[in-house]
NUGUKOL-909450 format. One record per residue (C-alpha): residue in one letter; x, y, z. Coordinates in steps of 0.25 Angstrom, whole numbers, plus 5000, padded with zeros to 4 digits. Layout:
REM NUGUKOL-909450
aXYZ ...
END
This chain:
REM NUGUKOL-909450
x509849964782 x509649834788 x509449904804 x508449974798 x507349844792 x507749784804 x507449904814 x505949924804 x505649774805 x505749784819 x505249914823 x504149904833 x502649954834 x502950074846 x501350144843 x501150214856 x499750264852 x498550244862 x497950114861 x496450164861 x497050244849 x496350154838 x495550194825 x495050054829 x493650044836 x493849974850 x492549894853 x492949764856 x492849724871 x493249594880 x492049504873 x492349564858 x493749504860 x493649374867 x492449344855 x493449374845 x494549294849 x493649164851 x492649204839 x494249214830 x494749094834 x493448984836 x493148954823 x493648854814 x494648804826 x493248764833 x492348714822 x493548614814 x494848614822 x494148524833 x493648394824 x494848414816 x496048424826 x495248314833 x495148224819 x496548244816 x497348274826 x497248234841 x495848184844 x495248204855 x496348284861 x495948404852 x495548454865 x496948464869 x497448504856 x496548624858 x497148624872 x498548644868 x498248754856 x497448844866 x498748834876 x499548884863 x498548984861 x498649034873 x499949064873 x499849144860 x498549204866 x499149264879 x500349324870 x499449404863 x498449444875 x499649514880 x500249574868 x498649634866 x498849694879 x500149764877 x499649804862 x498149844861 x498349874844 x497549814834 x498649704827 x498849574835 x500149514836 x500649604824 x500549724835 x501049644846 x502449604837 x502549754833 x502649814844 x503749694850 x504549644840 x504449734828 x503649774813 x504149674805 x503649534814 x502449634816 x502149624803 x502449484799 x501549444812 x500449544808 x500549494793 x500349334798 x499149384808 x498549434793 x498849294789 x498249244801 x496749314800 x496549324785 x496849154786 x495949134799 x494749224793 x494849144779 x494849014786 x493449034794 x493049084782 x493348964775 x492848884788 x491648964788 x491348934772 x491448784775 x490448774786 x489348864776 x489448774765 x489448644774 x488248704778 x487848724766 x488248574761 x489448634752 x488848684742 x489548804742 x490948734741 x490348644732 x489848774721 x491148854725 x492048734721 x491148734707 x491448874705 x492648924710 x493648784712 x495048824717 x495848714712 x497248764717 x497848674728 x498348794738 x496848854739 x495348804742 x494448724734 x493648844728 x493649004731 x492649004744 x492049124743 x491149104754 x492449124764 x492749244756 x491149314757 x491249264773 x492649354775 x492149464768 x490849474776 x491849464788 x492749584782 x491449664781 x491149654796 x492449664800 x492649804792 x491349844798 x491749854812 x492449784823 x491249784832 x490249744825 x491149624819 x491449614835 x489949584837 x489749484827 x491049424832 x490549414845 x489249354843 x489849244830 x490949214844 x489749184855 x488849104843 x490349024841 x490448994855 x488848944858 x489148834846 x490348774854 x489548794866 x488448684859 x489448614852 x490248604865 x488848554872 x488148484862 x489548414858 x489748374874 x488348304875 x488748214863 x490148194868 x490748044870 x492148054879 x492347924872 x492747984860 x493848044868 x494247874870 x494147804857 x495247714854 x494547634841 x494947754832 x495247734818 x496647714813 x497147864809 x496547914823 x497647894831 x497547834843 x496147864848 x495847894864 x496048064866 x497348074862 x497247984849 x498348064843 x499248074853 x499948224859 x500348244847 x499048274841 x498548344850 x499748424848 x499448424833 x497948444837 x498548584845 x499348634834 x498048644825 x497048684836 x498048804837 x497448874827 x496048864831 x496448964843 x497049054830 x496249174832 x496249224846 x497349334842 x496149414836 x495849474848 x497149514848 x497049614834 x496049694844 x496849784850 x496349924844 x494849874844 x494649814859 x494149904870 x495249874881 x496249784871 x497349764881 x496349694893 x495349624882 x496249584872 x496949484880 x495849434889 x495049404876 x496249324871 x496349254883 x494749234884 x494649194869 x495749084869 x494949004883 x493649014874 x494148944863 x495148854868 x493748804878 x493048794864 x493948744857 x494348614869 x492648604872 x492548594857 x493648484852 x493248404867 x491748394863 x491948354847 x492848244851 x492148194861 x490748174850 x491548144838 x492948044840 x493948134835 x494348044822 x492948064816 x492948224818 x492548304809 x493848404802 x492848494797 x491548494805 x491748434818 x490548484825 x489648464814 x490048304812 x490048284826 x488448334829 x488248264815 x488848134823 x488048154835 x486648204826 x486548334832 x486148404819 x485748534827 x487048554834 x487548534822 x486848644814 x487248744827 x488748724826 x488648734811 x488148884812 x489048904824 x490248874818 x489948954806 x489549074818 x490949034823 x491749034810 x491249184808 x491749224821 x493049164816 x493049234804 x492749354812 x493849344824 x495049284812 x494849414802 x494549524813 x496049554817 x496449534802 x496149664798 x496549714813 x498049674810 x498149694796 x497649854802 x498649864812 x499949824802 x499349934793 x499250034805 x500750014807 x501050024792 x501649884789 x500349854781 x499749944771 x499250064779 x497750054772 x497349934780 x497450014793 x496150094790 x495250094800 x493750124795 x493250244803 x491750204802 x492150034806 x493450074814 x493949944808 x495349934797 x494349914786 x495449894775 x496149794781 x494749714785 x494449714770 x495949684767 x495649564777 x494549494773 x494749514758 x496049424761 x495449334770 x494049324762 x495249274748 x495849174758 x494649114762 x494149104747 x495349034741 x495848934753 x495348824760 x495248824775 x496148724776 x497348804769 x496948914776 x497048874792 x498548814787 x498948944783 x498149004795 x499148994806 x500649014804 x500249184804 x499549144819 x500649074825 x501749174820 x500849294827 x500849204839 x502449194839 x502649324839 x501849374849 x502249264859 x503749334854 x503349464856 x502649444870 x504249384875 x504949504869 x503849614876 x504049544889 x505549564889 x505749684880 x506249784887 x505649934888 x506650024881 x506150134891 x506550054902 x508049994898 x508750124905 x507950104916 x508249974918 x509649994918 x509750104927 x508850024937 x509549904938 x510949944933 x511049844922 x512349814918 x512549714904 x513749634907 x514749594898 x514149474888 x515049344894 x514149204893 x513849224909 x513349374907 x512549324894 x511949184903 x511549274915 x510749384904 x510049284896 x509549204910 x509349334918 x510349284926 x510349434934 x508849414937 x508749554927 x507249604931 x507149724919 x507249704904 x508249754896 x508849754880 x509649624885 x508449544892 x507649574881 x508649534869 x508749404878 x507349384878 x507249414863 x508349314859 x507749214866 x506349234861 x507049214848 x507849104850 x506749024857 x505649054845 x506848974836 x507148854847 x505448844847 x505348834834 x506548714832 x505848654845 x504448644838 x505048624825 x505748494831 x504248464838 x503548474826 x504448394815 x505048304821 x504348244833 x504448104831 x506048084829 x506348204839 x506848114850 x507448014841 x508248114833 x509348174841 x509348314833 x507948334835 x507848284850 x509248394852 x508548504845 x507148474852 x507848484866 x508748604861 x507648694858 x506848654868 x507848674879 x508348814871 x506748844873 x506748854887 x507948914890 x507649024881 x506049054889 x507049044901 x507949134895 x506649234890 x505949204905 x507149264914 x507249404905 x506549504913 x505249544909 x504749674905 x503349694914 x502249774909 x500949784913 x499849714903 x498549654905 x498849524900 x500349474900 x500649334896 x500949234906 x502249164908 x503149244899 x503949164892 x503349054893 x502049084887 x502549164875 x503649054873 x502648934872 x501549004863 x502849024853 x503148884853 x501648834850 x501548944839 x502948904832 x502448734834 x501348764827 x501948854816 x502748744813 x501548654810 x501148734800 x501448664786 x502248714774 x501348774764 x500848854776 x502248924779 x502248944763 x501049034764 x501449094777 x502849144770 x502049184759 x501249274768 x502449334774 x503249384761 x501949444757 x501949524770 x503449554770 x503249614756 x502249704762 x502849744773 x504249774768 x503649834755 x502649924764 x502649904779 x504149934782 x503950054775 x502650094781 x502750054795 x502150144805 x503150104815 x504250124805 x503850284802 x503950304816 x505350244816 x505650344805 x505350454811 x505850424826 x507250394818 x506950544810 x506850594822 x507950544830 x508850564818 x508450734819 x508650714834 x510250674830 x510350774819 x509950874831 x510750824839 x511950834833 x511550964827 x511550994841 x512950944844 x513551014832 x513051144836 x513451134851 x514851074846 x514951214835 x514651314847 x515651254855 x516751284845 x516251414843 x516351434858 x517851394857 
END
């Protein structure tokens, strides 16, 4: 009994079907998936993180602080450009952990990217309601707060039902169709990008590098110059500028709806992360040069600062660009939602409805009205604030697994291959003595073809790094000040920092599986090994009451899935009837044996 939950959790997505074999309409080019991916993730990251990271958290250094996220980013970026080219299916990084490590984490991973969208498309819809009534001089707070007040301490002040009008006229686009959303997503991108090009422009010529300088700061500004907080703000600066890159995995959801999916869909990742790191670098070096970072704006930066500088024009265009920009974000955070929640329904794990394609929109029309109606009760009922905390942990576990699942593809050996590889290089397993052990897990025997062994090394030691990085940045994180004063810390600092590199030396001399892909991350292990340790640093920063919800998520899912996925499963029929099958092939079989056995003794 217990083989058999364990051999369905881990039963992997083996669809052979064509890849142009989609109900799904594939009109999105290069362009369509470049804007998407800059248009998903350059909305309220641009328009409030800058002023506010710059306020509270390292100054004029914001700039590196953006510096250091993008690096992070990148490293989750180019792990999934090239699981996009191995898998061209609609899904993300639920498809990508399907297909490697089995249904089960797909389905946790593709229940967290649910998570993820319906929190990022009610947050710009909150983010977009603020900047409409500050235009409108709150009055619409003011009336909604007379009307419908929420006094209960875990929600927002009052039910925003502006947010929730905003998300459904989004749902309505989207369930129109994928192009013409496309089009509109395209312009909303190009319209977003002019306003940081004035802002950029207009902000330079006002510019004053001796705001970069000031040491007569007040008294909780730190230490004033450009690093007034010191590394450790900017660090702190980095671990929140993160999520302004949140979004770029969009593109990524595309892969039954672009034209050439495994050439565009990593080039436009790649693309779309230089955009908006450029932006968002431009962007934080020009505010803090007119404004001193301790008198930013948390809310409005660029609004305060061509108030400061009495440029009420400029003002008036960024006002309306932002609110251009926040649509696009809207846009780029709920498109994939329903592209995800389509593909677990398409594999059964979710209830099979939602996997409806429109014929007339050729777009999953149930699970783009499922979508919005969620996202649309979110936005009404919490504040942005509660919001973007609960935003990120689903992100950062999605990332995880997919820097995971980009090590075990590497070295996983092809089943179709192992009797080959035998026969052509004679391999022999020796008896298991430490020596024999030492020379297998280094590759002592310069081995050049994967096998079961390399790849069970490689797994383990995926494994067993994940757990050291998680005690290293544990260590990082809580206890920085006393860790070199306090023996046990400094010994498990040093432990899991040295067991860290052992292991990516370990994982680097297993010999690699070579296939041929458009894009391919560079130096494997490396790469995929760092982007797991930024993604577990920064999941450790997350506070309490946002693991509390996360878990809440999670039972929520489990009950579905092991109330109705585990049962349903595409994958899981095919099992069924491949064991059928194999089990009348043995009832032949022996049938066979008996018959054969029977005339012999008649012979005799």
């Amino acid at each position: 009994m217990t083989t058999k939950i364990f051999n369905a959790l881990t039963r992997r997505k083996t669809d052979s079907e064509d890849e142009s074999a989609t109900k799904m309409d594939r009109c999105l080019n290069l362009f369509d998936l470049t804007a998407l991916g800059v248009g998903s993730t350059l909305g309220l990251g641009v328009y409030v993180l800058a002023g506010s990271v710059a306020k509270n958290d390292a100054g004029p250094a914001v700039c590196l602080s953006f510096l250091v996220a993008a690096v992070a980013s990148a490293f989750a970026g180019v792990c999934y450009a090239e699981f996009a080219s191995r898998v061209p299916k609609a899904g993300s990084a639920y498809v990508y952990s399907y297909v490697t490590v089995g249904e089960f984490i797909a389905f946790v991973i593709g229940w967290n990217l649910i998570l993820e969208y319906v929190i990022g498309t009610a947050s710009v819809a909150v983010g977009l309601s603020k900047y409409i009534d500050r235009m409108a001089n709150s009055t619409i707070s003011d009336q909604l707060i007379e009307w419908v007040p929420l006094n209960i301490s875990f929600l927002g002040k009052y039910l925003d039902f502006v947010s929730l009008i905003l998300v459904l006229i989004l749902t309505a686009l989207l369930a129109f169709g994928v192009k013409e959303s496309s089009v509109l997503n395209n312009i909303f991108t190009l319209l977003n990008l002019v306003t940081i090009g004035i802002v950029v422009v207009a902000g330079s010529i006002k510019a004053d590098v001796n705001n970069w300088k000031l040491t007569n700061v007040p008294p909780k500004a730190g230490q004033g110059g450009f690093l007034p907080y010191g590394i450790n703000g900017v660090m702190a600066g980095a671990a929140k500028c993160f999520y302004g890159f949140v979004g770029f995995d969009a593109v990524a959801t595309t892969g039954e709806e672009a034209k050439n999916p495994q050439r565009d869909i990593p080039i436009a990742i790649v693309i779309s992360l230089l955009i908006i790191f450029a932006s968002y670098f431009s962007i934080s070096t020009v505010i803090t040069m007119m404004v001193p970072y301790y008198e930013q704006d948390d809310e409005t930066p660029f609004l305060y600062a061509f108030e400061r500088v009495d440029w009420i024009t400029i003002k008036w265009i960024v006002t309306i660009g932002a609110i251009f920009a926040l649509c696009t974000s809207m846009l780029g955070a709920m498109f994939p939602l329903p592209r995800v929640i389509y593909a677990m329904a398409k594999d059964g794990i979710v209830f099979k409805t939602l996997g409806n394609v429109n014929k007339w929109s050729q777009t999953p029309i149930f699970a783009t009205i499922l979508s919005g109606l969620f996202a649309g009760v979110m936005a009404m009922l919490f504040d942005l604030d509660q919001l973007i905390d609960m935003m990120s942990i689903g992100t950062l576990l999605a990332y995880t697994i997919v820097a995971i699942c980009i090590l075990i593809l590497r070295y996983q050996a092809d089943e179709k291959n192992i009797i080959k590889s035998f026969e052509k290089n004679n391999v022999q397993f020796n008896q298991p003595t430490f020596f024999n052990s030492f020379k297998e897990i280094f590759n002592l025997n310069n081995n050049k073809e994967a096998n079961r062994r390399t790849s069970r090394i490689t797994n383990w030691s995926i494994a067993i790094y994940s757990i050291f990085t998680l005690l290293f940045a544990a260590i990082i994180t809580n206890v920085p000040n006393v860790m070199f004063k306090e023996a046990f810390y400094l010994v498990g600092f040093i432990v899991s920092l040295l067991a860290m590199v052992v292991l990516i030396i370990v994982i680097a001399r297993q010999p690699v599986v070579e296939i041929e892909l458009t894009f391919k991350v560079p130096f494997v292990p490396i790469v995929p090994c760092v982007s797991i340790f930024f993604n577990l640093y920064l999941m450790l920063q997350l506070d309490l009451e946002t693991w509390i919800r996360f878990i809440v998520w999670l039972i929520i899912g489990f009950l579905i899935y092991f109330s109705y996925g585990i049962r349903n499963s595409v994958e899981g029929k095919k099992h069924k009837v491949e064991d059928l099958q194999l089990q009348e092939a043995n009832i032949l079989l022996k049938r066979d044996e008996i018959n054969h056995h029977d005339s012999q003794n008649y012979a005799k």
